[in-house]
C-alpha positions in Angstrom: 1.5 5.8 7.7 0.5 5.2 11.5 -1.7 5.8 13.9 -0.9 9.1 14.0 -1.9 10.4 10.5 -4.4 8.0 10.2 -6.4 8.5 13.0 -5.2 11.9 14.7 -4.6 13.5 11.2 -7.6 12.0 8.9 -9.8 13.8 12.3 -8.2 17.2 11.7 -9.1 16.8 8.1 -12.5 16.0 8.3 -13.1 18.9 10.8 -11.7 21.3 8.5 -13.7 19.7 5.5 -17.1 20.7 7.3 -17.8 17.6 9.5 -19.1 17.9 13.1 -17.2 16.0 15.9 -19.2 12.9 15.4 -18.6 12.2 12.2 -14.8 13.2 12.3 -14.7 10.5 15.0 -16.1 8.1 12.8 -14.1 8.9 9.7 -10.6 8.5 11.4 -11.9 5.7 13.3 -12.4 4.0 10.0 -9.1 5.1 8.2 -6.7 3.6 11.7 -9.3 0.4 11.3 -7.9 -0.5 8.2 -4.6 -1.2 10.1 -6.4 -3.3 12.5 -9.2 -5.6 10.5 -7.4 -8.7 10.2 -8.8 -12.3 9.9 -7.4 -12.6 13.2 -9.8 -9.8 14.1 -12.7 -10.9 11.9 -12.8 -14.6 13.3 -12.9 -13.2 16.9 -16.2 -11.0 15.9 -17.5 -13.5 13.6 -17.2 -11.1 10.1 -16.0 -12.6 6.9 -12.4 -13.3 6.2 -12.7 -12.1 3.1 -13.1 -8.4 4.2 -10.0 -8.1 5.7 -7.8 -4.9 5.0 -4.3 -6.0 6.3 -2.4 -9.2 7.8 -0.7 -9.4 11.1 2.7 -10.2 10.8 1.8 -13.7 12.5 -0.5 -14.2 9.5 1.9 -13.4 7.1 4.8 -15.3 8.6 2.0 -18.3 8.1 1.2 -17.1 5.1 1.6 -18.8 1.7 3.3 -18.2 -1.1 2.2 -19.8 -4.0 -0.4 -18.5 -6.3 -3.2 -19.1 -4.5 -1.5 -17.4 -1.4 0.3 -14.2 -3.9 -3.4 -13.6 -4.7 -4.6 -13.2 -1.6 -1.4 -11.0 0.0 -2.0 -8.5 -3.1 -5.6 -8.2 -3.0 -5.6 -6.8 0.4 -2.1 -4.9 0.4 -2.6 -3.2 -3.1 -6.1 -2.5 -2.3 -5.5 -0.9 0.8 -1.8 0.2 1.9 -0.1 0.5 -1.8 -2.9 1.3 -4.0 -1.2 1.2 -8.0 -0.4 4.8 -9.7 -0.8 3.2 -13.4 -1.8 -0.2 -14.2 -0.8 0.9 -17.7 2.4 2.3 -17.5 4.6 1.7 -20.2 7.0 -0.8 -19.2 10.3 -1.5 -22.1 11.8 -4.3 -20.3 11.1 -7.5 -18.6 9.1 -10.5 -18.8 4.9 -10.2 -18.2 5.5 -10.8 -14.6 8.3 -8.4 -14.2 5.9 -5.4 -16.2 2.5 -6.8 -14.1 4.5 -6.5 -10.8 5.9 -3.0 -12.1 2.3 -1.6 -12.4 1.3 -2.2 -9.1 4.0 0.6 -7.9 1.7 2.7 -5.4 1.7 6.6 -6.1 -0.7 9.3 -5.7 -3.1 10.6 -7.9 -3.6 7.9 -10.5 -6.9 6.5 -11.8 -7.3 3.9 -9.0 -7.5 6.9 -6.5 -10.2 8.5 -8.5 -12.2 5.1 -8.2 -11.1 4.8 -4.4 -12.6 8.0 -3.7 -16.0 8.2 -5.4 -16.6 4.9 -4.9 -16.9 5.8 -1.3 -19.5 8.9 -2.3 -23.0 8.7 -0.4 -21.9 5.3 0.9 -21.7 7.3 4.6 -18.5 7.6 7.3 -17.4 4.1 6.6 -16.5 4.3 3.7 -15.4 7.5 3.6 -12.4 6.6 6.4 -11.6 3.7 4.4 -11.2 6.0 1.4 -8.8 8.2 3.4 -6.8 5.4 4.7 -5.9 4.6 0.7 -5.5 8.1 0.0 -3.2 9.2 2.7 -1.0 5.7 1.7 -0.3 6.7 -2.1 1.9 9.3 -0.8 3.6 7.3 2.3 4.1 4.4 0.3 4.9 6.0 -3.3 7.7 4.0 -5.1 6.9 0.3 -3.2 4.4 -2.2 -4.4 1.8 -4.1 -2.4 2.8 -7.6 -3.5 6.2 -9.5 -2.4 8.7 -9.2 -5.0 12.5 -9.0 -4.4 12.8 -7.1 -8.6 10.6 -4.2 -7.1 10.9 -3.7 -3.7 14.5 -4.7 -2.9 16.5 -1.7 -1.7 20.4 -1.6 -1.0 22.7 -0.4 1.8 22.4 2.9 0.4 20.3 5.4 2.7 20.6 8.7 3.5 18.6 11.5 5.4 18.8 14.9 4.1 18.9 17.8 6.3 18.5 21.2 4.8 20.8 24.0 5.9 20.6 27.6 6.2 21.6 28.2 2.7 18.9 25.6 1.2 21.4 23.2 1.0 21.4 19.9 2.4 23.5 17.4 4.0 23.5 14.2 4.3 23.3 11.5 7.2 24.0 7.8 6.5 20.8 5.9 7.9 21.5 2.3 9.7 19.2 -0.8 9.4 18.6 -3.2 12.5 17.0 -5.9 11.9 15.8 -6.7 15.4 12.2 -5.9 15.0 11.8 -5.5 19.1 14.9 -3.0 18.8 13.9 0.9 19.3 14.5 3.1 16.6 16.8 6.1 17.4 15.7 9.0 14.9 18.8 11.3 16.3 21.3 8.3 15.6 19.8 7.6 12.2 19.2 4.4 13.3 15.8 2.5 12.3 14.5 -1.2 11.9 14.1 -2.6 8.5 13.4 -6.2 7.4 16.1 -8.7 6.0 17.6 -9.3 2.8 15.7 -12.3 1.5 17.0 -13.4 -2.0 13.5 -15.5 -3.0 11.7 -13.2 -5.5 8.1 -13.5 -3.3 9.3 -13.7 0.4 7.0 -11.9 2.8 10.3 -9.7 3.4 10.0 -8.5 0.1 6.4 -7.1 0.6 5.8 -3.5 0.2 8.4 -0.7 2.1 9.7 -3.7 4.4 13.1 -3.3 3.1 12.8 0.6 4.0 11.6 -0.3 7.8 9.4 2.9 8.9 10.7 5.5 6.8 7.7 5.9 4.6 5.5 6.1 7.6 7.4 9.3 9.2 6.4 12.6 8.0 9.4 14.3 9.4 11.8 12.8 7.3 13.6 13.4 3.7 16.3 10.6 2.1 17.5 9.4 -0.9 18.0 5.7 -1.6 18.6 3.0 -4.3 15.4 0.8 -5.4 15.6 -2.1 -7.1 12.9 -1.2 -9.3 15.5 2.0 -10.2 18.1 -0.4 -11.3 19.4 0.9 -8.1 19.6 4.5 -9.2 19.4 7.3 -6.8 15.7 8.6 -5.7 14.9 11.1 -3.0 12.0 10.9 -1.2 10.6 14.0 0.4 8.2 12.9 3.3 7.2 16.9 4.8 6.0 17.5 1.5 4.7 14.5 0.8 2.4 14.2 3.7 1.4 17.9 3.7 0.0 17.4 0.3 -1.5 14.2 1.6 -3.5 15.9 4.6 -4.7 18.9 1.8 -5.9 16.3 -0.6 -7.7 14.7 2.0 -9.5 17.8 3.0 -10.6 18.2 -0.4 -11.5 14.7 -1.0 -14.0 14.4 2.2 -15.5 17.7 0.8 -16.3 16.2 -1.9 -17.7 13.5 -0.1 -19.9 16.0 1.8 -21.6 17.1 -1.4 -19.2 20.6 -2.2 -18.2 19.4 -5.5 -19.8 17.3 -8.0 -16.4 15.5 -9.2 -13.5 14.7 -7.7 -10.7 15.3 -9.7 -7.2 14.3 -9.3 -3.8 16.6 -8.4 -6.6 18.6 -6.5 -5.6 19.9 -3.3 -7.9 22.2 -0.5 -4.9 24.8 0.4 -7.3 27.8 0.9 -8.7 26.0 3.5 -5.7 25.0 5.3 -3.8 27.8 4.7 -4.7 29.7 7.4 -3.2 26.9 9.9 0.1 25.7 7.4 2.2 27.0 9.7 1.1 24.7 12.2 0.4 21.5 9.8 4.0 22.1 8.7 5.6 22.0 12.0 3.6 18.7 13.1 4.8 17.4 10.4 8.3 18.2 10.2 9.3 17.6 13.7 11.8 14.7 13.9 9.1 12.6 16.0 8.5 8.8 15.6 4.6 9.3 16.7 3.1 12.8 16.1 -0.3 11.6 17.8 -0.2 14.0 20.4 0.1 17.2 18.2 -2.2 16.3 15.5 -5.0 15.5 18.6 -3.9 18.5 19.8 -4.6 20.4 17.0 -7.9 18.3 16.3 -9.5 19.3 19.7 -8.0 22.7 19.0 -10.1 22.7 15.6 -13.3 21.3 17.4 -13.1 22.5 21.2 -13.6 18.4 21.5 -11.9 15.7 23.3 -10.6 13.2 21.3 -10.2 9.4 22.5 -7.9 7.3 21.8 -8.1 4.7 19.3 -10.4 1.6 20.3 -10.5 -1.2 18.3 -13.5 -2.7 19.9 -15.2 0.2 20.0 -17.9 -0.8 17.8 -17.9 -5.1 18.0 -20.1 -5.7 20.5 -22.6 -3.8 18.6 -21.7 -6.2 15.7 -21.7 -9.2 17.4 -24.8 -8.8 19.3 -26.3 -8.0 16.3 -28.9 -11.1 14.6 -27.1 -12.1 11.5 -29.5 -10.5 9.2 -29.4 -7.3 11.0 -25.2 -7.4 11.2 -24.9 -5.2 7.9 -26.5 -2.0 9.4 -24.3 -2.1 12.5 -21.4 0.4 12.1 -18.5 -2.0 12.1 -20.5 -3.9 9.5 -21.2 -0.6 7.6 -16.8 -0.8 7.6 -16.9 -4.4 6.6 -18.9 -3.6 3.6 -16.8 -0.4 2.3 -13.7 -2.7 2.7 -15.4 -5.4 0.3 -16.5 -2.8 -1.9 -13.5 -1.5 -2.5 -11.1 -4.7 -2.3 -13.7 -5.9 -5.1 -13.1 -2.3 -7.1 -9.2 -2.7 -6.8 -9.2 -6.2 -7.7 -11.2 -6.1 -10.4 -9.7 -2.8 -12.0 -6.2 -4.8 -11.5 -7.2 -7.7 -13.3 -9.4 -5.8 -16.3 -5.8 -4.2 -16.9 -4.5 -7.6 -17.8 -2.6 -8.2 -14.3 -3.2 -11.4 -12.6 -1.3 -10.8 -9.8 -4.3 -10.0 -7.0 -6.4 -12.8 -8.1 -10.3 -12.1 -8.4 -12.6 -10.9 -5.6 -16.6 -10.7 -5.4 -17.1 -7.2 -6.4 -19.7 -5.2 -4.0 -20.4 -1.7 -5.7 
């Protein structure tokens, strides 16, 4: 997902779960954050590498790829952007590597969420946004894996986008892959940027929906293609539906954070409260946009009678740099570096009690 579900989106959803303007600003502040804390980021403020939530493509081009350097990639992409469905799922073929790498397969609602999401209970705004950052991305990035791996994420020339027709029918539109990443994607051509075939099993090209450029991250859109992980079989992926049950999930899940329910149980969606503005939710969501930021803040301020502002990154570093070292904790972007620990160290762990080695070991912070 993007900026505009993650920020614009995740603000709409905590308004309508029952939080004041403040604290919805604070919340979606912390779920587009995770997009931006990178050890890029944390060296220029001074915070600890080990809390960062994603990898700038310079980074990663750097990055390496032995075991040491596999560890690191999946600890911060599987905890963050392609959070596992089932470490345990019952894999017939393959070697140990082929089965570990299988289980990491993001997806929504599996038992990681559930420890994603109370983990962040009575632990404030910060960790509540990064909560909804992970959430949100089970259901974008269902079907890819946060590690790189050719076996699993490998896709083939086989794309299509599915338009439905008057009858309920639908037709299909062959999708083209540049591989320019400076090129401009062309929705109404079918034409979108994805990365390049790399035939090395853990090439950065191979990490997560790379191979699928930006589709995941568009609401609008609905295709079938061939994953590797498939054997290359047909799967459709149905993104209007997809991210509609995201936004009602999230809804739900920062209720529960607000004290409405005791539990927060999985498949569990808040459509009585959204119901009266579906019609709405549906069309932002459907309309064949590449950045819907400027309907879901509509919709926000429409929700609240408040502006919103635009994303800042540095909104809140000064504060954390100025801060005396023993004091940096109880600042607000260190409030966000210590959700992020917590739940790297949750993932991680969870990952590797399951038997998988493949994200390596992090200091857990409950």
């Amino acid at each position: 997902m993007q900026e505009d579900f993650h920020y614009y989106a995740t603000y709409c959803a905590a308004a309508l779960a029952g939080y004041d303007h403040g604290k919805s600003l604070e919340i979606c502040y912390c779920a587009q954050m995770v997009d931006h804390c990178s050890r890029t980021f944390l060296k220029k403020v001074g915070g600890p590498a080990q809390a960062a939530t994603t990898q700038l493509k310079l980074e990663l081009m750097d990055a390496r790829t032995d075991r040491l350097g596999l560890w690191d990639i999946t600890g911060i992409w599987s905890s963050f952007h392609f959070l596992p469905r089932d470490l345990y799922a019952d894999v017939r073929r393959g070697s140990k590597n082929y089965k570990d790498k299988f289980r990491l397969i993001c997806g929504p609602n599996g038992d990681l969420l559930t420890d994603t999401v109370t983990l962040a209970k009575g632990k404030g705004t910060q960790a509540a946004g990064v909560a909804m950052h992970v959430l949100a991305d089970t259901w974008a990035h269902t079907y890819f894996a946060g590690t790189p791996s050719l076996v699993i994420n490998n896709t083939d020339a086989h794309f299509y986008e599915l338009f439905e027709q008057e009858d309920g029918s639908f037709s299909k539109k062959k999708i083209v892959f540049s591989h320019n990443p400076s090129a401009a994607e062309d929705p109404e051509k079918g034409v979108y940027v994805g990365s390049m075939y790399q035939s090395s099993e853990n090439s950065i090209m191979n990490l997560g929906h790379g191979r699928a450029g930006h589709l995941p991250d568009y609401s609008f859109i609905r295709y079938v293609y061939q994953p590797a992980w498939g054997d290359y079989r047909e799967i459709l992926k149905d993104n209007p539906s997809d991210y509609y049950c995201a936004f009602s999930q999230m809804v739900y899940a920062l209720k529960y954070l607000r004290g409405e329910y005791e539990c927060f149980e999985k498949d569990t969606y808040a459509d009585e409260v959204i119901r009266p503005y579906s019609e709405r939710i549906r069309e932002i969501i459907r309309k064949r946009q590449v950045d819907a930021s400027a309907d879901w803040k509509a919709f926000g301020e429409s929700l609240t009678k408040e502006t919103i502002p635009a994303f800042d990154r540095e909104a809140y570093s000064e504060e954390y740099m100025n801060a005396e070292s023993t004091k940096k904790k109880e600042s607000f972007l260190g409030g966000f570096l210590e959700a992020a620990l917590r739940q790297k160290g949750m993932a991680t762990s969870r990952i590797r009690e399951s038997g998988n080695r493949l994200a390596g070991i992090a200091k857990v912070k409950l």
